[in-house]
N, C-alpha and C positions, 0 to 999 in steps of 0.2 A: 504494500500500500504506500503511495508514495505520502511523504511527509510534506504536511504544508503549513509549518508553523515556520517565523524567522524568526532565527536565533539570534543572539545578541554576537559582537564577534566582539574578542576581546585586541584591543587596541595594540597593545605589548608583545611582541613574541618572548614572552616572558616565561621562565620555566624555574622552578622549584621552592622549596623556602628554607628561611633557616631559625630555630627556634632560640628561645633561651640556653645560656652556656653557661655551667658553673653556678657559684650561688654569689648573690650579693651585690653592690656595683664595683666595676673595676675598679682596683686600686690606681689612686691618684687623680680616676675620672672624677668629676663633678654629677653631682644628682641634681634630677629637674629642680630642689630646692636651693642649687648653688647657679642655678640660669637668671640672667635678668632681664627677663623678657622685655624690653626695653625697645621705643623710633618705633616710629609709625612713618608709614610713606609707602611710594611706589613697588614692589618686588617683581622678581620671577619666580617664575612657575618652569622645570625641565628636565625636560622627559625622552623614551625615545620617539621616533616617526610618528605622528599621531596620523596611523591608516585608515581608521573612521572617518575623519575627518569632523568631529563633532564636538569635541572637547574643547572648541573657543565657545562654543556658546555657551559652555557651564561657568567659563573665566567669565564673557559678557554680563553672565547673575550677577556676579561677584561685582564686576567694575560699574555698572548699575547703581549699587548702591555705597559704594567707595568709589568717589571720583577720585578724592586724594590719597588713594590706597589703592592704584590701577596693578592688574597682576600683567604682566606681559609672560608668553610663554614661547620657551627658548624650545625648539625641536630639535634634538640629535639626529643622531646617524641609526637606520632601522638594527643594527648590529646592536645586538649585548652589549658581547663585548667591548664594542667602541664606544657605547653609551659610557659602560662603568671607567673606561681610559679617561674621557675627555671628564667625569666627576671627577674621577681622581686628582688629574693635572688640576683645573681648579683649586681642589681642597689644600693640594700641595706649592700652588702659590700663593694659599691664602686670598683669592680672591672676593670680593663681594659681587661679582657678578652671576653668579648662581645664589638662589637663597635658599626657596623650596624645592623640591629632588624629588622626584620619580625612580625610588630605587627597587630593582627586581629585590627582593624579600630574599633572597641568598647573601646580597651584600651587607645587611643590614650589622652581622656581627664584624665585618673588615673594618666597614666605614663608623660604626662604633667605637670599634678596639682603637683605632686611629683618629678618634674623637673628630672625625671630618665633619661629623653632625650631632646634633646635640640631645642630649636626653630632654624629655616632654613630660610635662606634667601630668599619669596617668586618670589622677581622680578627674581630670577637667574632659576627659574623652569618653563615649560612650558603650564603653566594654563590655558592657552586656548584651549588648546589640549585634555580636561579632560573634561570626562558629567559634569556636575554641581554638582551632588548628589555628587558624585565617591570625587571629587575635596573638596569637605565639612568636606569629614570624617579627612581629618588631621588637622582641625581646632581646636584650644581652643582657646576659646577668640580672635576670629578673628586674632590668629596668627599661623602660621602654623610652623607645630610640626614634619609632616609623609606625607611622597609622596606617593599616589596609587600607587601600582604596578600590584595588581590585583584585579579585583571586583569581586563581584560576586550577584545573586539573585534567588532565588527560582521558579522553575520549575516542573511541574504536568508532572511525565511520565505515560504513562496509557500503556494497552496491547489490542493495534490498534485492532491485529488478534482477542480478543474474546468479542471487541465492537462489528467488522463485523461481526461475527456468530449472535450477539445476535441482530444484525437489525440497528446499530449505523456507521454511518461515520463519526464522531465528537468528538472530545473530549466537557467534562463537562464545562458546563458556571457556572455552580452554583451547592452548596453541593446537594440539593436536586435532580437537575439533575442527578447528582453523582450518589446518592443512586438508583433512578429506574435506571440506567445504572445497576450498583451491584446487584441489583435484577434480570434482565434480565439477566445477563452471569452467576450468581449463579441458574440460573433454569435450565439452559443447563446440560445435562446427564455429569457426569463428572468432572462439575465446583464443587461440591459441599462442598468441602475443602476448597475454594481460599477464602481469605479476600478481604474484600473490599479496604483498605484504609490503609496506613503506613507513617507514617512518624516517627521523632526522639522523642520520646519520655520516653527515661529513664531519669534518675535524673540527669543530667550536663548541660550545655551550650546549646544544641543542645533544650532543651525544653525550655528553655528561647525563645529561637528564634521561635517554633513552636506559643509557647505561643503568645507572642508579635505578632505573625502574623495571629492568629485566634481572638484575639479581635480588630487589628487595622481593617482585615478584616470587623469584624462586626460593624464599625464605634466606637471603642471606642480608648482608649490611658490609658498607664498604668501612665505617666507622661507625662505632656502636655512641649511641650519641647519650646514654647512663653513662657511662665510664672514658667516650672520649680516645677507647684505646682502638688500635688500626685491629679490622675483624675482615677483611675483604679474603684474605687465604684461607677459604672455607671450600668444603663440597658444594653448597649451594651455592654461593656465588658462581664457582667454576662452571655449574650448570647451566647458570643462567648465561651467561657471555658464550658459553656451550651452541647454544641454543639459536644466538644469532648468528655464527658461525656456520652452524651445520645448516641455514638455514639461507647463508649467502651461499653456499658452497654449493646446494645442490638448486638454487633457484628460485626459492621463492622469494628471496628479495633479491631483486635484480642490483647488480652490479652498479648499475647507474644512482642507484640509489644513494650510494657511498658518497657521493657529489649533493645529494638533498637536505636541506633547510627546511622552516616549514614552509613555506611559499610553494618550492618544488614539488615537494610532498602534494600539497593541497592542488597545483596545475594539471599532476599527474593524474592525482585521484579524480579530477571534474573532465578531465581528457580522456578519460576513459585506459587507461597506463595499469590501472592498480586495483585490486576488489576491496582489498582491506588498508587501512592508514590509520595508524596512530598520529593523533595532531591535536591543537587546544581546540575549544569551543567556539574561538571566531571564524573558525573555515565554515559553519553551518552558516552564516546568511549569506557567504560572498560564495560558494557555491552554489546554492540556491538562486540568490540574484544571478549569478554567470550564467548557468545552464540550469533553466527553471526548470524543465523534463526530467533532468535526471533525479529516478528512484534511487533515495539512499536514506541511512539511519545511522542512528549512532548505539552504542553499548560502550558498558566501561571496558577497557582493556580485557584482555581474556587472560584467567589462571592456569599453572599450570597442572591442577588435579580439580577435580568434578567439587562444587561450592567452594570454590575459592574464586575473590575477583583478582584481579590482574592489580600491581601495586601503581598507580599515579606519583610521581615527584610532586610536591605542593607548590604549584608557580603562582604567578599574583605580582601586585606591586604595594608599595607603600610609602605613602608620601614622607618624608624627613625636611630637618632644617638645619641649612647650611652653618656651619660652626662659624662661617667667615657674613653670614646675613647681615646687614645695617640694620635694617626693620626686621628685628626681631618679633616686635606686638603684633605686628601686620602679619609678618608671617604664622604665627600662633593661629591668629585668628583664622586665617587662610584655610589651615591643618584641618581646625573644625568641621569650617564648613563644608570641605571636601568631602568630609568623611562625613557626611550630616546624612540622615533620612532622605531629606530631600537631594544631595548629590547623588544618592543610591539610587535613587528614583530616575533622575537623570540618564545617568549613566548604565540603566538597564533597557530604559526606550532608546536611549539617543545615542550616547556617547560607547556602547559594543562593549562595556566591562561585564565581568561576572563577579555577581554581588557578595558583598563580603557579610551582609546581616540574616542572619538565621532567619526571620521574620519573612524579607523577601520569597526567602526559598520556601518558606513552607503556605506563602498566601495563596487560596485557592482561585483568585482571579488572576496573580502575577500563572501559576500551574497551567490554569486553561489558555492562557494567551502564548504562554512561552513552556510548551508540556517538559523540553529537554530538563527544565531543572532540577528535579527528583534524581534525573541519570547523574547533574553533574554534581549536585551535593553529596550522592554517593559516593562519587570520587575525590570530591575533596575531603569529604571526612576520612575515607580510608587510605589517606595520601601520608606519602615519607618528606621530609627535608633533606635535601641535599646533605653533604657532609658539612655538622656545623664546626665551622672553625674559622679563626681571624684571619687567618690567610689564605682562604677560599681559593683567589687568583691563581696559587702556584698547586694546590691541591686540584682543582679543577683542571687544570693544564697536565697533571698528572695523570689524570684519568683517562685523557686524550690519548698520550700519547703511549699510555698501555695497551688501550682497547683496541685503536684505531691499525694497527697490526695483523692484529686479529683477524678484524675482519674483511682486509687484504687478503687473508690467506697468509701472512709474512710471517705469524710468528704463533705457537700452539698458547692455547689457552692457558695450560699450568704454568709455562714459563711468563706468559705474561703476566699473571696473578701474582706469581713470586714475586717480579721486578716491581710489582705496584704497592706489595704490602710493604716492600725493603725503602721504596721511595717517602712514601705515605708516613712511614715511622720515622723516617730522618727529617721530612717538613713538619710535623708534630713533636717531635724531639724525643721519640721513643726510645 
C-alpha cells in the first residue's frame, strides 16, 4: 500500500549522541552558576546547510519580536565534519563571531571538555518535556552544556511495491530475513540490477554511525560507556562488522556503495539502485516529493535474531552557546525559545526536525497526520550514543580507519578489531 503521509525531513545529516560522562562538573570548568549571563544585542545562530530551507522563518519569530536582539544565521558547509572544523577554528581563536551553535549531540562532550561552550542553567529549561535519551545528549558530567532541538534515529526504508511482487507484506525483522526478501525480488524478471542493501558507508562520520550500529546491533559496544573502558575486541562486535563484510563480498551491498553518504544512499534508493537503505527520517518527504509513485515504507532497522530491533546510533542536534558570545542574555534567551513548544511545533510542520518532546510523539492528531512517529520514537528510544569521550574527533577517525578496510576487502575483520581496540586504549589512555 503505498504511503501517503509527509514526513518531516530532518535538516542535519546528523548522526549519533553523546550522553553524560563521569560524575560531577569538570574540574576547573565553571557551573551554569559561575556564567554571567550578561549584553543583550544582535547574535548568531550556526548550523550546518539548512536543506529545508525553512529554519529563517522560525529566526523571523524571533526577530519579530527582538528588533534589537536580531538573530542572523551563519550556514556551514553540508559536511559534519567540516561543520565541527570550522566550530572548532572559531572557538580556538576565541572569536565572537559565532554565539549560538548547532552542535551534532556527539560533540557536545569535546566542545565541553574544551569549555568552547558554556554550561546552561538546567532548572531555567524545560526537561520534562524531552525523551530521556534526547535530554542526555547535552550532558557532560551531569551538567548540561546543549539543549535538543532536534533528534533524530535510524530508519529501514525498503521498496513496499517489489516486497508485494515478490510475495512479502512486511518489512525485515532481521538481516537474514532481509537477505531471502533480496533474493526473492532479485529473481523477478527485471530486478536483476537492484542491490540489496545501502547504507552510508564511505570514509567520514556517517560510517562511524553505520559502524557503531551494526555491532551495538549485534550485542556488542565499541566502548562501554558505565566504565568508559575500550570493549570493541569482542565476539559480537566481530560479528557485526562480520556481517557487513560478508555482505559487500558477496553483493548485496554493492560496491558503489562504499563511495555513499546519505544523499547517495537516498538518490539511489528513489532511482530505483537499492530495495533496502538505512538513512535518517528526512529522506521520507524528499522522496516522496521526488518521485510521488514510488511504493515505499519505513521499519526500524532489522535484528539480528527473531524480537530483536536493529540498534539506531542516537543523532539529533542541540543548540549551545559560544564561550566567546558578546550577548550572552540574548543568546540564553535564544536557547529557550528554540527549544520552546512552540519551536517544536514549528519545526515538525515546517522546519523537517524530528521532535525532541515526548508529548509531540505521542499526540494523537500530531500520529494521524505524521503516522511515521511511533516507528521513529521506537528508534530513538532504543538508540546507543556514539562512543562518549572528549576527544571524539580522533576516536571517530579511528573507527574509520579500522573499519573502512574491511570493507574493501583489505584487511580480515579480527585483525582489524585488534588494531582498533590497541588504538582506542592508547586515545583513552588505557
Amino acid at each position: 500500500m503505498k504511503t501517503k503521509v509527509a514526513l518531516v525531513a530532518v535538516a542535519g545529516l546528523a548522526l549519533a549522541g553523546l550522553t553524560a560522562c563521569g560524575t560531577g562538573p569538570q574540574s576547573g570548568a565553571p557551573s551554569a552558576d559561575d556564567v554571567q549571563f550578561e549584553g543583550r544585542g544582535p547574535i548568531t545562530y550556526v548550523q550546518g546547510k539548512d536543506n529545508s530551507g525553512k529554519l529563517q522563518g522560525l529566526l523571523d519569530m524571533w526577530n519579530a519580536d527582538h528588533p534589537d536582539e536580531k538573530v542572523t544565521m551563519i550556514e556551514l558547509s553540508t559536511e559534519p565534519d567540516q561543520q565541527r572544523q570550522s566550530m572548532i577554528q572559531n572557538a580556538e581563536t576565541k572569536s565572537d563571531a559565532y554565539c549560538t551553535e548547532s552542535v551534532d549531540n556527539v560533540w557536545v562532550g569535546e566542545f565541553a571538555a574544551n569549555q568552547w561552550i558554556l554550561p546552561l542553567p538546567e532548572d531555567e529549561m524545560n526537561k520534562d518535556e524531552f525523551l530521556e535519551p534526547v535530554w542526555n545528549t547535552g550532558l557532560y558530567r551531569d551538567q548540561l552544556y546543549a539543549v535538543p532541538h532536534g533528534s533524530d534515529g535510524a530508519l529501514l526504508y525498503y521498496r513496499a511495491d517489489l516486497l508485494r511482487e515478490a510475495g512479502f507484506d512486511h518489512a525485515p525483522s532481521t538481516w537474514d530475513e532481509m537477505a531471502r526478501m533480496c533474493e526473492a525480488v532479485q529473481a523477478k524478471p527485471g530486478n536483476e540490477g537492484i542491490s540489496c542493501y545501502a547504507g552510508q558507508f564511505a570514509k567520514y562520520e556517517g560510517l562511524t554511525v553505520n559502524i557503531d550500529e551494526i555491532i551495538h546491533t549485534a550485542g556488542g559496544q565499541i566502548i562501554d560507556p558505565s566504565t568508559g573502558r575500550v570493549a570493541v575486541d569482542s565476539p559480537e562486535a566481530k560479528a557485526g562488522l562480520q556481517k557487513l563484510s560478508e555482505w559487500i563480498e558477496d553483493g548485496k551491498i554493492a560496491q558503489e556503495s562504499l563511495n555513499y553518504k546519505e544523499e547517495d544512499g537516498r538518490n539511489a534508493f528513489q532511482s530505483g539502485k537499492v530495495i533496502f537503505l538505512r538513512n535518517w527520517p528526512y529522506v521520507y518527504s524528499l522522496v516522496q516529493n521526488d518521485v510521488p509513485d514510488l511504493e515505499f515504507g519505513i521499519a526500524p532497522l532489522p535484528g539480528f535474531e527473531d524480537g530483536q530491533i536493529g540498534a539506531s546510533s542516537l543523532g539529533g542536534h542541540n543548540i549551545a552557546i559560544s564561550s566567546y558570545c558578546e550577548n550572552k542574555a540574548t543568546a540564553l534567551d535564544f536557547v529557550k525559545f528554540y527549544t520552546s513548544a512552540e519551536a517544536q511545533a514549528y519545526m515538525l510542520k515546517e522546519a523537517s526536525l524530528a521532535p525532541v518532546y515526548t508529548s509531540v510523539y505521542d499526540d494523537p492528531a500530531n500520529i494521524e497526520q505524521y503516522p511515521y512517529l511511533p516507528t521513529l520514537k521506537q528508534s530513538i528510544e532504543a538508540a546507543y550514543p556514539r562512543p562518549q569521550v572528549p576527544n571524539y574527533g580522533d576516536v571517530t577517525a579511528a573507527i574509520q580507519d579500522a573499519s573502512f578496510p574491511v570493507l574493501k576487502g583489505e584487511k580480515p575483520v579480527d585483525v582489524a578489531i585488534s588494531e582498533l581496540a590497541a588504538k582506542l586504549a592508547e586515545l583513552t589512555g588505557q
